[in-house]
C-alpha positions as CSV (number, residue, x, y, z in Angstrom):
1,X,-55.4,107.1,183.9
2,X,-57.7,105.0,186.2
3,X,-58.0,102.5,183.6
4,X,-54.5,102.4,182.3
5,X,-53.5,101.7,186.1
6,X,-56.0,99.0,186.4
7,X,-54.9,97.6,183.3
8,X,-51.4,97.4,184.4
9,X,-52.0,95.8,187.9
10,X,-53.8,93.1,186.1
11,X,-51.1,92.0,184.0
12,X,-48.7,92.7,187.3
13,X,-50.6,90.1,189.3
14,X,-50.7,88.0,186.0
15,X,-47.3,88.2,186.2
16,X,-46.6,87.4,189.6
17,X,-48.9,84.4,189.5
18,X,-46.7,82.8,186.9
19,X,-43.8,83.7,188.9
20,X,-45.2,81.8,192.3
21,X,-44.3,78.3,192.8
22,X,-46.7,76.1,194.8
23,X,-45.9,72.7,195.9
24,X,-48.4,70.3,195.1
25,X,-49.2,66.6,195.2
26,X,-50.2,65.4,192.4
27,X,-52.6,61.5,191.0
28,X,-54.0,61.1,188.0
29,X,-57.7,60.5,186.8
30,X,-58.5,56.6,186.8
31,X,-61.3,55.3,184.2
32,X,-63.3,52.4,185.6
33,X,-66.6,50.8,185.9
34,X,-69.0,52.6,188.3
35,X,-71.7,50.7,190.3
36,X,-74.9,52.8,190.0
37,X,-76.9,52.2,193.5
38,X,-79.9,53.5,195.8
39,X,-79.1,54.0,199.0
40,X,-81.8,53.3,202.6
41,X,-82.0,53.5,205.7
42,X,-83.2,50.3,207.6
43,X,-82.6,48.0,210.8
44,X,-81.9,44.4,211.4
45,X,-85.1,41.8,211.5
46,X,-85.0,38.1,212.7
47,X,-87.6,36.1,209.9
48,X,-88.0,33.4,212.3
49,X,-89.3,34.5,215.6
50,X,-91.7,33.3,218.2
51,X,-93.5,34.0,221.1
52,X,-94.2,30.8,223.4
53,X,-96.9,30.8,225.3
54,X,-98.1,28.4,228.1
55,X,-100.4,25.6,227.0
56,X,-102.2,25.5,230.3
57,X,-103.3,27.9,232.9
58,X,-101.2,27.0,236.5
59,X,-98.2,28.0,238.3
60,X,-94.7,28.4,236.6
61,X,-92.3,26.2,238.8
62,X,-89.2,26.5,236.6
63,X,-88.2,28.9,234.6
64,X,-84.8,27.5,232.9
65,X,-83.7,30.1,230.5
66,X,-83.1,33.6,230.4
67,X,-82.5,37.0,228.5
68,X,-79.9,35.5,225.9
69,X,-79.9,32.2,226.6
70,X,-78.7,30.1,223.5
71,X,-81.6,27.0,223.0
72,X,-81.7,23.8,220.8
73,X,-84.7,22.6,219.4
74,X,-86.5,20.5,222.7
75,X,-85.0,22.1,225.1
76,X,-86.9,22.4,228.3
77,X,-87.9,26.3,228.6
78,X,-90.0,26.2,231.5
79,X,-91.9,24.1,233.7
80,X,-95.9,24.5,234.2
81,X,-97.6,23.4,237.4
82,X,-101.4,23.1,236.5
83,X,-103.9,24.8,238.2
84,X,-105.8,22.2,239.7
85,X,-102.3,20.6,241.1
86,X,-101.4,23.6,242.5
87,X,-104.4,23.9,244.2
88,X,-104.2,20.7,245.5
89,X,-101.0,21.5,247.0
90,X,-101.8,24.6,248.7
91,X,-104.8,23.1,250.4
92,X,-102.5,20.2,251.6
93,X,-100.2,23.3,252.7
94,X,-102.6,25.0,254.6
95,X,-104.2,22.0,256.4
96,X,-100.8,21.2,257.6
97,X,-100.2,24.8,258.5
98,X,-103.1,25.0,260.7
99,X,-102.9,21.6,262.2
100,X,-102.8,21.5,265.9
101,X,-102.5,18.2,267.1
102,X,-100.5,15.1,266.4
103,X,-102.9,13.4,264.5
104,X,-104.2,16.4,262.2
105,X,-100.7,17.0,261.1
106,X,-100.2,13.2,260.5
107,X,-103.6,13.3,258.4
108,X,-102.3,17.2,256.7
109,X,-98.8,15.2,255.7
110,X,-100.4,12.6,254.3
111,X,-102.7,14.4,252.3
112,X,-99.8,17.3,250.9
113,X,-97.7,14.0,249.9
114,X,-100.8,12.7,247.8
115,X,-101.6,16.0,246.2
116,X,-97.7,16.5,244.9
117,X,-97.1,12.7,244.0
118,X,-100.2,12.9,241.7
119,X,-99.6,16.7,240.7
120,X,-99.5,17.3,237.2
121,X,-96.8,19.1,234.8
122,X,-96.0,20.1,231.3
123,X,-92.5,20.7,230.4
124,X,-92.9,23.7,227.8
125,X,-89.9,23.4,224.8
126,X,-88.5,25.6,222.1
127,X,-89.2,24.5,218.1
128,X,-86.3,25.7,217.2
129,X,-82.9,26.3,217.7
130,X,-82.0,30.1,218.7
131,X,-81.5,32.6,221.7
132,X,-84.4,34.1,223.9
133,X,-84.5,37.4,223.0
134,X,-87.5,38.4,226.2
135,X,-89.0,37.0,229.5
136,X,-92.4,37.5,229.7
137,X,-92.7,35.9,233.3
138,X,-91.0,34.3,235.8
139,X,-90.5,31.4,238.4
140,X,-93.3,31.2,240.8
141,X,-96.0,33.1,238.8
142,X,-99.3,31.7,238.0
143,X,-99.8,32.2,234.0
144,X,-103.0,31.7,232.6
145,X,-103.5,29.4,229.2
146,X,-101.9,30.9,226.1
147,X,-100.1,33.6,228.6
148,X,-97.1,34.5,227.1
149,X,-93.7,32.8,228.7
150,X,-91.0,34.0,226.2
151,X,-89.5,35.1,222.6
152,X,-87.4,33.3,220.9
153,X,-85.4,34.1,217.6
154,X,-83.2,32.4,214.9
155,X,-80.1,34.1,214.6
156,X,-79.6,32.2,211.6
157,X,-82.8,34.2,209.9
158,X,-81.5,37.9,210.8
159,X,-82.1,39.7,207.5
160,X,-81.9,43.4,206.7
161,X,-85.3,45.7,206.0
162,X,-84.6,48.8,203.8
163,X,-86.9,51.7,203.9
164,X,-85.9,52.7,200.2
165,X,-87.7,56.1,198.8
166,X,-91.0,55.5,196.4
167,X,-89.1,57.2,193.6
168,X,-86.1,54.9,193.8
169,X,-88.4,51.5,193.7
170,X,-88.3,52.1,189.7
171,X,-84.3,50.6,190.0
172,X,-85.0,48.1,192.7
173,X,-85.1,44.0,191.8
174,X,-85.1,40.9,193.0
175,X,-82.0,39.6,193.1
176,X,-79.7,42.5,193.2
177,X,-76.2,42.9,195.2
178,X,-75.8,45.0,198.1
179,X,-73.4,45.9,201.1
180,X,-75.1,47.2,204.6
181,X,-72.9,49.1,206.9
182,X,-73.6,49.5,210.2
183,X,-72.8,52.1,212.9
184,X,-72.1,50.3,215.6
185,X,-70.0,47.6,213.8
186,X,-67.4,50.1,211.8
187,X,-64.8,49.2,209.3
188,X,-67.1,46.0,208.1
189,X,-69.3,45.7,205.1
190,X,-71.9,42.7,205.0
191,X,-72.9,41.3,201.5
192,X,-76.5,40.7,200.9
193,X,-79.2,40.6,198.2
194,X,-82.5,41.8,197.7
195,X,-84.6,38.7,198.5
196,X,-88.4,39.9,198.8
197,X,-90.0,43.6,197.9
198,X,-93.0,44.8,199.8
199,X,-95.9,45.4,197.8
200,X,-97.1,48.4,199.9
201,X,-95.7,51.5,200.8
202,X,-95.9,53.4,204.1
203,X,-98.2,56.4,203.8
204,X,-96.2,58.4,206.3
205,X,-92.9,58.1,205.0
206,X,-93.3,57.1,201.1
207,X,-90.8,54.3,201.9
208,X,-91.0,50.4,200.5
209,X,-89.6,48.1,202.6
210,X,-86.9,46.1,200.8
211,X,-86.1,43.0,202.6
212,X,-81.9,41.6,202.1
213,X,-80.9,38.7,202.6
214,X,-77.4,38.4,204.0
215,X,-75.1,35.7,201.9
216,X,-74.0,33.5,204.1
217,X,-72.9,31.1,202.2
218,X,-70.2,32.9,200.7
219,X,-68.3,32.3,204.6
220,X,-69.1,35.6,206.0
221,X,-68.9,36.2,209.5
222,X,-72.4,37.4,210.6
223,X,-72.3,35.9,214.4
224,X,-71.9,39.4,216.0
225,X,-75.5,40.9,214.3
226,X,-78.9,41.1,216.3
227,X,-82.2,42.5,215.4
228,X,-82.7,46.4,215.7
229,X,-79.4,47.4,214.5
230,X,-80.0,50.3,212.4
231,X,-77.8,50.4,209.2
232,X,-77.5,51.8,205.8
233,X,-77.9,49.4,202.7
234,X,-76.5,50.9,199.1
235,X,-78.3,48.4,196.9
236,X,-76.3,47.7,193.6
237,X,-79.2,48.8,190.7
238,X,-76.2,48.9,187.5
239,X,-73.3,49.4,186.0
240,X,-72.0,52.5,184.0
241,X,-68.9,51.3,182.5
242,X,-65.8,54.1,181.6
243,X,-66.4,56.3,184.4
244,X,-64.0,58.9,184.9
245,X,-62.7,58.7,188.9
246,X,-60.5,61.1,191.0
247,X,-59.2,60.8,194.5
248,X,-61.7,62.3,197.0
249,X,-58.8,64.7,197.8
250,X,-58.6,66.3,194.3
251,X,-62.6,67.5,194.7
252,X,-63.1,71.1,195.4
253,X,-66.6,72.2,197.0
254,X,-67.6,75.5,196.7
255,X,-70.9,75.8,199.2
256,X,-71.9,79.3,197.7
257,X,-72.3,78.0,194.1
258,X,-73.3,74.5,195.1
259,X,-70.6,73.7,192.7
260,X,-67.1,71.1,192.2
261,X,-64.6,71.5,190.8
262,X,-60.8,69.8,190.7
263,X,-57.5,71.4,189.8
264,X,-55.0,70.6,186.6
265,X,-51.8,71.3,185.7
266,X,-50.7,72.1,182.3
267,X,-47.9,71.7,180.2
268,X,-46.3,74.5,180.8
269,X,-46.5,73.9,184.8
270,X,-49.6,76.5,185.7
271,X,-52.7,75.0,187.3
272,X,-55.9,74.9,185.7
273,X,-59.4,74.7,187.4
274,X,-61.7,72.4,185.7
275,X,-65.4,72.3,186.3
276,X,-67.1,69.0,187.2
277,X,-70.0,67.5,188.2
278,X,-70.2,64.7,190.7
279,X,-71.5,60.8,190.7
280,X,-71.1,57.7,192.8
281,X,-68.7,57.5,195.2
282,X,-66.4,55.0,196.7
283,X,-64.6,54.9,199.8
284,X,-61.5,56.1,198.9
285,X,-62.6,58.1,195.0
286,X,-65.3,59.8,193.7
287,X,-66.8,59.7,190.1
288,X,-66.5,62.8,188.0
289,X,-67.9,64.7,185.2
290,X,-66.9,67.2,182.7
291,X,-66.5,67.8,179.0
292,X,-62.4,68.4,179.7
293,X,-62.1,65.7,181.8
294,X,-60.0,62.5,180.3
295,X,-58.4,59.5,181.7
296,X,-54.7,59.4,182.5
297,X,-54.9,63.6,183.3
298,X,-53.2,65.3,186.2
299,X,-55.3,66.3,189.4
300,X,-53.7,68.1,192.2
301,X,-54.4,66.5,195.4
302,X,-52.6,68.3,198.0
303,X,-52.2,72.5,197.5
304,X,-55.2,72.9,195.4
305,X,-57.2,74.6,198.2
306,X,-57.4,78.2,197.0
307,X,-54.7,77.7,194.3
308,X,-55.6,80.5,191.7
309,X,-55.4,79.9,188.0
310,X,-52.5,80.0,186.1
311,X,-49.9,79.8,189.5
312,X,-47.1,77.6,188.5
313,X,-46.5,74.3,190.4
314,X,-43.8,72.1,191.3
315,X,-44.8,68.7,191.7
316,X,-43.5,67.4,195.4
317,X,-44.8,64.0,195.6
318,X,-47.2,61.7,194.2
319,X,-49.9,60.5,196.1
């Protein structure tokens, strides 16, 4: 009796399911080329950057640029008092200081306007063109020789550096495509290509830094990008050509099998879940696998959440 009764609610709900009419939206499954990439993690890296440092030890008695400041190449970056000058001048400072009489300051003013007529200078320049990027010191210091003034970088050189995974160098060239997005610039994807591959890997984190080079020439804006903005780089490593793609809407997830699936509908109007498997991905589409899956079929893309087998849909728009 138990399993007569079971029997017969089965084919009730069977029934009933057939009977139920669920809106849906509806797109079809697009065959096209599918770009096979790694993706890394990385940050932005100027290749031409330098530190100037003072070519004499003294007293810095202009500093002309700061934090920012855009330089061409001789530009005067700072002005160097020597130390022997500057010595010469405080003396002449003090005597006139502690003069007390007439005469003494007469002799103290002459003296101070022979030390500073006959101090000596050295105008410090930048190399290149660029933007300071730190101040190591400022006006009215004394710096020793070689002490460090400022940093200068050429925007002009910002590249990318990748930290791509050990076990993805097998795929990565020379040469290869690639688009870097970054977080704090949304919306925008920058074109570059792989331009130089470091031989070692970091112990640590069994990454190889992948340096890209940012195409330029092809007119892109890259004006707004500094060093030390983290990004993501997926660098193009092939091409598998007849990929099957769906809308990212039409992909199912179930978390407690770890599994995908999207949703059909036949001939007769029921729908139809199809396992897949999953590949690249594009903004927009993602890549899918599965030995019924064919170009030109049906994928629900709106009502497939929860939509049980064999319920019969009604087709209310197409996406």
């Amino acid at each position: 009796m138990i399993g007569c009764r079971s029997s017969h609610s089965s084919e009730e709900a069977g029934e009933q399911a057939a009977k139920a009419v669920v809106a849906v939206k509806m797109d079809n499954v697009a065959e096209r080329d599918a770009l096979l990439s790694v993706s890394a993690l990385g940050k932005t890296d100027a290749l031409r950057k330098e530190k100037v440092y003072s070519p004499i030890a003294g007293k810095i008695i202009a500093m002309k640029v700061y934090e920012g400041t855009e330089v061409k190449r001789g530009d005067i970056v700072a002005v160097i008092q020597s130390k022997e000058s500057n010595a010469a001048i405080m003396g002449a400072e003090r005597m006139m200081n502690s003069a007390s009489t007439p005469e003494d300051r007469t002799e103290a003013g002459k003296v101070l306007k022979l030390a500073e007529s006959t101090q000596n200078s050295v105008n410090v320049t930048a190399r290149f063109d660029g933007a300071v990027s730190a101040r190591n010191a400022s006006e009215g210091e004394l710096v020793v020789e070689n002490g460090e003034l400022l940093t200068i970088i050429d925007l002009s050189t910002i590249d990318f550096i990748a930290d791509v995974a050990v076990h993805d160098m097998q795929f990565v060239k020379i040469g290869q495509q690639s688009e870097i997005e970054f977080q704090s610039v949304p919306g925008k994807k920058f074109h570059a290509i792989v331009d130089a591959i470091d031989p070692q890997s970091d112990i640590q984190s069994q990454t190889v830094k992948v340096r890209l080079r940012f195409l330029r020439e092809k007119g892109e804006e890259t004006s707004n990008l500094r060093t030390e903005m983290i990004g993501t780089a997926a660098i193009v490593t092939g091409i598998r050509h007849h990929a099957l793609f769906v809308p990212k809407s039409a992909l199912l997830r179930d978390d407690e099998n770890n599994s995908y699936s999207v949703v059909t509908m036949t001939a007769d109007s029921l729908a139809l879940s199809i396992p897949v498997s999953v590949g690249t991905e594009t903004d927009s589409s993602v890549e899918v696998v599965g030995g019924n899956i064919r170009a030109g079929m049906p994928v629900i893309t709106e009502g497939n959440y929860s939509l049980a087998d064999s319920t019969r849909v009604t087709v209310g728009g197409q996406d």
